[in-house]
C-alpha positions as CSV (number, residue, x, y, z in Angstrom):
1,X,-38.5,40.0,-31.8
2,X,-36.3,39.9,-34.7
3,X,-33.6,42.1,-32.7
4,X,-33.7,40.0,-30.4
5,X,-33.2,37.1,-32.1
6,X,-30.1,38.5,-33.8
7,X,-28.8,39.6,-30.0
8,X,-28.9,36.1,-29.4
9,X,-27.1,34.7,-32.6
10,X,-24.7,37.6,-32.1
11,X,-23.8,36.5,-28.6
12,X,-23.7,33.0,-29.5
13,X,-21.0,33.6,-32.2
14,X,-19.2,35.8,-29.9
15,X,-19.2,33.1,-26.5
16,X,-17.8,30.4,-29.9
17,X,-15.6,32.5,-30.9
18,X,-13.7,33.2,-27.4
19,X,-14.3,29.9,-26.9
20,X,-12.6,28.6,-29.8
21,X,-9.6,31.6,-28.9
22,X,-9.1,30.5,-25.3
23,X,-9.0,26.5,-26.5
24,X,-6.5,27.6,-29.5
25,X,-4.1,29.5,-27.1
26,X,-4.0,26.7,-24.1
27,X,-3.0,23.8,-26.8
28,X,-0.6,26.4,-28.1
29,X,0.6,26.7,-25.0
30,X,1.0,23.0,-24.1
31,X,2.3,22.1,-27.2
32,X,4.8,25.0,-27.4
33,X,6.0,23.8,-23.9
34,X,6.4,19.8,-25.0
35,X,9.2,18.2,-26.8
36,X,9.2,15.0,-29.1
37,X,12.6,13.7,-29.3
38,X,14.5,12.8,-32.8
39,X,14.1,9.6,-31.6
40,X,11.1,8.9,-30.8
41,X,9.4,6.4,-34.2
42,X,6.7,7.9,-35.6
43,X,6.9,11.6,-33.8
44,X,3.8,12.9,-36.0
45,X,1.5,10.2,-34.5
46,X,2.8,11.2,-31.3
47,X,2.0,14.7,-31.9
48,X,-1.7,14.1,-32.7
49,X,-2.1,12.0,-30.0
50,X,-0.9,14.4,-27.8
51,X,-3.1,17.6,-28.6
52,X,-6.0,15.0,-28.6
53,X,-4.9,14.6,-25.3
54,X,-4.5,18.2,-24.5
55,X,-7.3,19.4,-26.3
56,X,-9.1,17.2,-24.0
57,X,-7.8,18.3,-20.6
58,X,-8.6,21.7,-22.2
59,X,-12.1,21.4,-22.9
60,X,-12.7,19.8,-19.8
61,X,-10.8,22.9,-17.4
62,X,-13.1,25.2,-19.7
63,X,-16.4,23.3,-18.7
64,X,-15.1,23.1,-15.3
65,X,-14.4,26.9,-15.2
66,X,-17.9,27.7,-16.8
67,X,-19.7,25.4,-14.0
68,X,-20.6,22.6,-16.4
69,X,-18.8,19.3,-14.7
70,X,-15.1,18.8,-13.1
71,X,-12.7,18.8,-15.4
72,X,-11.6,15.3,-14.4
73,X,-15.6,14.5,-15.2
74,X,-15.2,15.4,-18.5
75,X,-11.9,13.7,-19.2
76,X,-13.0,10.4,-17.7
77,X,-16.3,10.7,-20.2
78,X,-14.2,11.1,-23.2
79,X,-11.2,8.0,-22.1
80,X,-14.3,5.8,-20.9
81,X,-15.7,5.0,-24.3
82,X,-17.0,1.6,-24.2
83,X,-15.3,-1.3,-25.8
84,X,-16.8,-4.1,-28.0
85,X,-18.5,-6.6,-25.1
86,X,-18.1,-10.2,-26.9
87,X,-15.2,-11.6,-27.7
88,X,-15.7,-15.5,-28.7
89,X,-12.0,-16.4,-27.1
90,X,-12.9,-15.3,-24.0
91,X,-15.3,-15.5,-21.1
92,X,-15.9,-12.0,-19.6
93,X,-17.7,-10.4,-16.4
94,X,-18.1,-7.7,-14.1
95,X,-18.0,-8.7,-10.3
96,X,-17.5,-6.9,-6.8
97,X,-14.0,-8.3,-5.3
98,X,-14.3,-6.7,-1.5
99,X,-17.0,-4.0,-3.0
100,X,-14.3,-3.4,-5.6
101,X,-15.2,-3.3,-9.6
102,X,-13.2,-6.1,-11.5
103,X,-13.4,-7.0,-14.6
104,X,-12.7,-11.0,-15.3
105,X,-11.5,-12.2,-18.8
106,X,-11.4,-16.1,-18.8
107,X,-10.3,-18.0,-21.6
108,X,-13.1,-19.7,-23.6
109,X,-10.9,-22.4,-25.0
110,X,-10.5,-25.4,-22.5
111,X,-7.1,-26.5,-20.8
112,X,-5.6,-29.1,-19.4
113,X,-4.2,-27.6,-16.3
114,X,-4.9,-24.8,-14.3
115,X,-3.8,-21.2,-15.7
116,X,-2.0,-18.9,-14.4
117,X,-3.9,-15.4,-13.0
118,X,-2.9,-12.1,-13.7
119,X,-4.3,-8.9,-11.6
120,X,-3.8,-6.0,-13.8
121,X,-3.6,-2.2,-12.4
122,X,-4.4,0.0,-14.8
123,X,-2.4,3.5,-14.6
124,X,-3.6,7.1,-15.3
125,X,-2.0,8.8,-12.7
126,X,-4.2,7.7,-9.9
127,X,-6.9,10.3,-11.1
128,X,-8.1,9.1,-14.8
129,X,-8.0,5.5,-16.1
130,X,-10.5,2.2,-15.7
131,X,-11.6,-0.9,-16.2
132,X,-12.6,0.4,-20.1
133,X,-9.4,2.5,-20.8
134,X,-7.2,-0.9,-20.4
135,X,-10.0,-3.3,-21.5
136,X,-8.6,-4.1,-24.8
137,X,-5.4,-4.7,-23.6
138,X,-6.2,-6.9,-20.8
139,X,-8.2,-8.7,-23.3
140,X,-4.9,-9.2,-25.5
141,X,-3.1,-10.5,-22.9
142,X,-5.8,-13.2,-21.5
143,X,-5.9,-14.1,-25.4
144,X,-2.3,-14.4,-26.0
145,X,-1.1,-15.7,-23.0
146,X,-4.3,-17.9,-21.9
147,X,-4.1,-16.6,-18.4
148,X,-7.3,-15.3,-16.7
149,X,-6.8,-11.3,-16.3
150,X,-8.5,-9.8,-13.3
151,X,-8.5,-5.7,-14.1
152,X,-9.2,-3.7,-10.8
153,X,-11.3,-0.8,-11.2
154,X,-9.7,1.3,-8.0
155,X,-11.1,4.2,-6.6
156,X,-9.6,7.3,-8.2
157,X,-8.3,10.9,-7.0
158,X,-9.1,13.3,-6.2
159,X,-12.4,12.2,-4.9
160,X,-10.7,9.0,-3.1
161,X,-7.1,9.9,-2.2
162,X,-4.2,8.1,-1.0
163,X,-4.0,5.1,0.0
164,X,-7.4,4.7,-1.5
165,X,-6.2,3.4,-4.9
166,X,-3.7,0.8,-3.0
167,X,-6.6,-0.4,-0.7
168,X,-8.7,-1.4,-3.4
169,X,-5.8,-3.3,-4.9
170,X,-4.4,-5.0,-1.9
171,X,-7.9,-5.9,-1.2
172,X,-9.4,-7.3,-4.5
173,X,-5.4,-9.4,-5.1
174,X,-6.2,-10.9,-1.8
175,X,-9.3,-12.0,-2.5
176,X,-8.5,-13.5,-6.1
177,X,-5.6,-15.3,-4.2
178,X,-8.2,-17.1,-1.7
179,X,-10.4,-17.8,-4.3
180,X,-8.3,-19.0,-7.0
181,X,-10.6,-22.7,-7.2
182,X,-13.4,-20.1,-8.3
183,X,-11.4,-19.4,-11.9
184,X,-9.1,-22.2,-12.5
185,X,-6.1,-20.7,-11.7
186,X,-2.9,-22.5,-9.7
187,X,-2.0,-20.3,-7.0
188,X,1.4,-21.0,-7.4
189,X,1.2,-19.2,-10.4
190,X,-0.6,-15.9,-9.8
191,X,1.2,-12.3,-11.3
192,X,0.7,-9.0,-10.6
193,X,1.2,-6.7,-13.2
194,X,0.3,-2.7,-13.6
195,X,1.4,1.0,-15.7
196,X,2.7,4.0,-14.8
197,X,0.5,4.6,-11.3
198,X,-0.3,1.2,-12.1
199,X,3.0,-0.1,-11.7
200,X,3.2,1.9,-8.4
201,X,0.4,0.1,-7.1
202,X,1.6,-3.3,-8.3
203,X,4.9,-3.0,-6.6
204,X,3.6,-1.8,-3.3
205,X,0.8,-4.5,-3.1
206,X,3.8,-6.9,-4.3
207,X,5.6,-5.7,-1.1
208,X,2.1,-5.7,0.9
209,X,1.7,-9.8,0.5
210,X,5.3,-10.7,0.0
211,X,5.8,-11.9,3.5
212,X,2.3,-13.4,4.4
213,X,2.3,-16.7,5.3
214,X,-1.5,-17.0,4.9
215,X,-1.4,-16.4,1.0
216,X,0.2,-18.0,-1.5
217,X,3.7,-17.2,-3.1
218,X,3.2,-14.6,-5.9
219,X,4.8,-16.1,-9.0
220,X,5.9,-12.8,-10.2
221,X,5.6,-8.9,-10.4
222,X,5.3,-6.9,-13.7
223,X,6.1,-3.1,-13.7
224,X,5.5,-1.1,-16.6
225,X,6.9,2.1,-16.8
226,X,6.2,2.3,-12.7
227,X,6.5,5.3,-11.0
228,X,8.5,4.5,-7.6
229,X,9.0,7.3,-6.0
230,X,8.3,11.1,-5.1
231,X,11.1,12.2,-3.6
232,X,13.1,13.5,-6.2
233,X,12.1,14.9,-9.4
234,X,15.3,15.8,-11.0
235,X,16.6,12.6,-11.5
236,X,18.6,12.4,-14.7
237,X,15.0,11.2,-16.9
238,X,13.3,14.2,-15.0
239,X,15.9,16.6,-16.3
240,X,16.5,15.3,-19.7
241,X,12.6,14.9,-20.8
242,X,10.8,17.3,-18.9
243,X,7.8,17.9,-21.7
244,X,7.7,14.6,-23.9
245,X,4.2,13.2,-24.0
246,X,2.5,11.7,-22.5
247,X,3.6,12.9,-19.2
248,X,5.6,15.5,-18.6
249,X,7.3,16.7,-15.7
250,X,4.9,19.2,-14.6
251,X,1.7,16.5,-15.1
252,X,3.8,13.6,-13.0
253,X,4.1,16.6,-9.7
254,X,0.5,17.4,-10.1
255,X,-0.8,14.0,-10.5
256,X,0.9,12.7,-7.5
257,X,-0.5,15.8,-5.5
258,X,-4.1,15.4,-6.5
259,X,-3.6,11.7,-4.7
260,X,-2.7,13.0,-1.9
261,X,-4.6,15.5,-1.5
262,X,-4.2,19.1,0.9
263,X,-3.2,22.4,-0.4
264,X,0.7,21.6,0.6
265,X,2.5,21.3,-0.5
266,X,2.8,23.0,-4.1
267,X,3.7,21.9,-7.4
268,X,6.4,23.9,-7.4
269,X,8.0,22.7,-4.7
270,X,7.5,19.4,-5.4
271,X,9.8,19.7,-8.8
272,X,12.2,22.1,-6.8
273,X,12.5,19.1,-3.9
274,X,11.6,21.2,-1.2
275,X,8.9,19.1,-0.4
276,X,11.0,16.9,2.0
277,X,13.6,18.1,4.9
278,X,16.7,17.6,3.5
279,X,17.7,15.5,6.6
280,X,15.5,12.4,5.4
281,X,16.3,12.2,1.6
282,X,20.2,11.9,2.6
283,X,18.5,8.7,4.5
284,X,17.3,7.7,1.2
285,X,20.1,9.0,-1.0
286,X,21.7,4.7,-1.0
287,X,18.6,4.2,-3.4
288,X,17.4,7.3,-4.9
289,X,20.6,8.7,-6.1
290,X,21.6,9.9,-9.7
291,X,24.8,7.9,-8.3
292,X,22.4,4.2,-9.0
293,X,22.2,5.2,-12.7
294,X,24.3,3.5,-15.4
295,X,26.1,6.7,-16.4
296,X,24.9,5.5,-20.7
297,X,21.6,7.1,-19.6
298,X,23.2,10.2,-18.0
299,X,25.2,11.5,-20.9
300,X,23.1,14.2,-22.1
301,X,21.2,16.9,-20.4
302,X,21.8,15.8,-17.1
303,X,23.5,18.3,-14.6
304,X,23.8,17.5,-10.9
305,X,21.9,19.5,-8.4
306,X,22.0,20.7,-4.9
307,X,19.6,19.7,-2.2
308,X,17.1,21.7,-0.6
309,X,15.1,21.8,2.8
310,X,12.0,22.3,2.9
311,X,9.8,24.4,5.1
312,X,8.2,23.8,8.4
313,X,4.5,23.4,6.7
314,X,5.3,21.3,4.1
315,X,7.5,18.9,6.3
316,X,4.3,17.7,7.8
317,X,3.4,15.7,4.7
318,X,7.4,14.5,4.5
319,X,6.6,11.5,6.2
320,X,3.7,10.5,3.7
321,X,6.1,10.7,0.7
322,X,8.5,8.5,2.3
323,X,5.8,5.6,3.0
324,X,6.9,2.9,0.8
325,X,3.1,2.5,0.5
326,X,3.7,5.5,-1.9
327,X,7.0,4.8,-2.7
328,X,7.9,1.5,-3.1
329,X,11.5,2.1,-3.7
330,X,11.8,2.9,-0.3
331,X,11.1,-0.2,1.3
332,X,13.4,-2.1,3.6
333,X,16.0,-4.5,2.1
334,X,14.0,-7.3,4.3
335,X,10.7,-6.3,2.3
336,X,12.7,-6.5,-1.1
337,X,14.0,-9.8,-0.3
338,X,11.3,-11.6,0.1
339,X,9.5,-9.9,-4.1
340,X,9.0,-12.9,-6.5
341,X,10.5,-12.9,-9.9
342,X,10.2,-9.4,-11.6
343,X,10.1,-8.1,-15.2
344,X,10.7,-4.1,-15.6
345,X,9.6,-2.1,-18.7
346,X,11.3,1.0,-19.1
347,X,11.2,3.8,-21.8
348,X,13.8,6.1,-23.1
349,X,11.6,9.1,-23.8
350,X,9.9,9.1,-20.1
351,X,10.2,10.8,-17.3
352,X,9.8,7.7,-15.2
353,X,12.7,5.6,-16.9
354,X,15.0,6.4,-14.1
355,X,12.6,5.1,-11.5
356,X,12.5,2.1,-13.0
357,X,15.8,1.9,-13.1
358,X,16.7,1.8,-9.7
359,X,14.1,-0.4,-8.4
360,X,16.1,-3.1,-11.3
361,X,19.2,-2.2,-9.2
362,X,17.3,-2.9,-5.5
363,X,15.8,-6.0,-6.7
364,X,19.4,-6.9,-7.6
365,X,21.0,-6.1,-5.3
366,X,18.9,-8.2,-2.7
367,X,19.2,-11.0,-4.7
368,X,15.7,-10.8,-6.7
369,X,15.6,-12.1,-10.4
370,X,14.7,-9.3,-12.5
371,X,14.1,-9.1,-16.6
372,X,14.7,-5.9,-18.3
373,X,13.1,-4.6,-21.2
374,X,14.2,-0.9,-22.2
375,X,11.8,0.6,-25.5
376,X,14.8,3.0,-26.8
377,X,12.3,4.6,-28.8
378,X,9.3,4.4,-26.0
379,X,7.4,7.2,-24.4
380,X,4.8,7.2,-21.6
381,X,1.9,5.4,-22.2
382,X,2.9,3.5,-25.2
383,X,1.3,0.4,-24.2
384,X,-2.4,1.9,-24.4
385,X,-1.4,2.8,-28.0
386,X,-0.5,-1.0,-29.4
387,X,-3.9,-1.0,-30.8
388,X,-5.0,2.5,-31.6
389,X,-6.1,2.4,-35.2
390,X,-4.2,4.5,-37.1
391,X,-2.6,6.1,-34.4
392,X,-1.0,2.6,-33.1
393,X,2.6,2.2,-32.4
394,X,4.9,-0.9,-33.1
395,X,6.9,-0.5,-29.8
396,X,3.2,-0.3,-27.9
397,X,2.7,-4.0,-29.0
């Protein structure tokens, strides 16, 4: 009995201590293969926040290895913490828009006219992220602005791939914007807004609704550090901050491949650009083109690249990337033409910057009012962090 007993504790601390190895040696990995930029305000903050991060993603592969949960379970659990329910300022409740979660923050205070409405995408890459993760800041923005916020809580990858995510937000806007009586908002006055993956949904429902006659005008369109496009990952902000948190290079490839879904193509060829015949990014190359960059934000570690074709597998899926529906920097000048007012946030530090970028140069150039706002010392993700405790960051709020 007692031998055994001591078997037991003996295996115990041996399973802890590998376990504790194998979780020291992937964050040493992931951290030894990220970068935080001179500057970036605040880099320690940033640090901590990002083997949190990491350490979380790590645990969560481990349990998924072991049998335990997915890893995307696990990571989900740990972002999904609940939020404080009351807020006197506002009026808040979960409904069912189309069989789609929302979460509605009203304004308790009365007004005088109808308010504006705001649905709000949250981002996480299409695969993590809810109505909880952006909860607090949706409820800063109803407060502040006295608009009512309407958070979407779309499906997510990879159970629910592409265009899962979008369906849920076209459908759920639509509805708000036939219903608008329901929540006294003008519907002359109704924004979309949404980050990172967020933002990609955002822009392509924009696009979606632009032109129907049936709904009313959107107002405007808010893209926070969107992510426009997958066609080419070696844009000048691809090349220049491949492993700043929070997302790095590698993560934005594999994120936009768990939406999708299949086996191919890779990761690898995804970064490369081998994932698309060469034939039909030259189609694209008027407005995905290191060319549409202001050359400021190509000075440094930024070198041009050559083209490549991809293979006769792969190609299959070409088509998919090039759906503005995914990439909504793709759409047709008409489509562009007809997008409400937009405001742009881009940051410095983030692989997505350059994106942004040249969707400000479509919109532009097709005659669409655009406001820029660049954070020179912002990284992905920022936003979530404008009220983080002691890990918040001034450029977040």
């Amino acid at each position: 009995m007692a031998a055994g007993y001591v078997l037991l504790v003996l295996f115990l601390a041996v399973f802890v201590a590998g376990f504790i190895l194998l979780l020291m040696g992937a964050i040493n990995f992931h951290i030894s293969n990220s970068e935080i930029p001179p500057g970036v305000n605040e880099p320690i903050k940033l640090r901590i926040v990002h083997i949190i991060s990491v350490m979380t993603a790590v645990v969560g592969r481990i349990l998924e290895n072991i049998g335990i949960c997915s890893q995307f379970s696990f990571v989900r659990y740990v972002y999904d913490r609940k939020t404080p329910g009351v807020d006197p300022a506002l009026f808040i409740q979960d409904l069912c828009f189309e069989n789609v979660p929302v979460r509605i923050y009203q304004p308790q205070a009365a007004s005088a006219s109808q308010r504006r409405g705001i649905m709000y995408f949250h981002g996480g890459g299409w695969v993590i992220g809810s109505l909880e993760t952006h909860d607090i800041l949706c409820r800063c923005i109803a407060r502040d602005s006295q608009s009512v916020v309407v958070a979407v809580g779309y499906r997510l990858a990879p159970e629910h791939r592409y265009p899962a995510a979008y369906e849920d937000c076209l459908h759920a806007t639509i509805h708000f914007m036939k219903n608008t009586e329901h929540y006294g908002v003008d519907p002359a006055c109704i924004i979309i807004c949404g980050d990172s993956a967020g933002g990609n949904l955002a822009a392509a429902v924009s696009q979606t609704i632009a032109g129907r006659s049936d709904l009313p005008r959107l107002r405007a369109q808010v893209l926070i550090y969107p992510g426009l496009q997958v066609l080419d990952f070696n844009l000048p902000s691809y090349q220049q901050y491949p492993g700043v948190p929070l997302l790095s290079r590698e993560d934005a490839a594999f994120y936009i491949l768990q939406y999708i879904g299949g086996d191919s193509p890779s990761a690898e060829e995804v970064l490369e650009g081998s994932h698309v015949p060469i034939g039909k990014k030259l189609n694209y190359t008027k407005w995905v083109s290191p060319d549409n960059i202001p050359e400021k934000f190509k000075v440094r570690g930024y070198k041009s690249y050559v083209l490549l074709d991809c293979t006769t597998a792969v190609s299959e899926k070409a088509k998919l990337f090039c759906e503005p529906i995914l990439s909504p920097l793709l759409a047709e000048d008409a489509v562009i033409q007809q997008l409400p007012e937009s405001f742009i946030l881009t940051c410095e530090y983030d692989v997505l910057r350059d994106d942004g970028l040249l969707y400000k140069k479509r919109l532009e150039d097709n005659g669409v009012r655009v406001t820029w706002y660049h954070l020179e010392d912002g990284f992905h993700g920022i936003i979530n962090l404008f009220n983080n405790g002691w890990l918040s960051f001034p450029s977040g709020k």
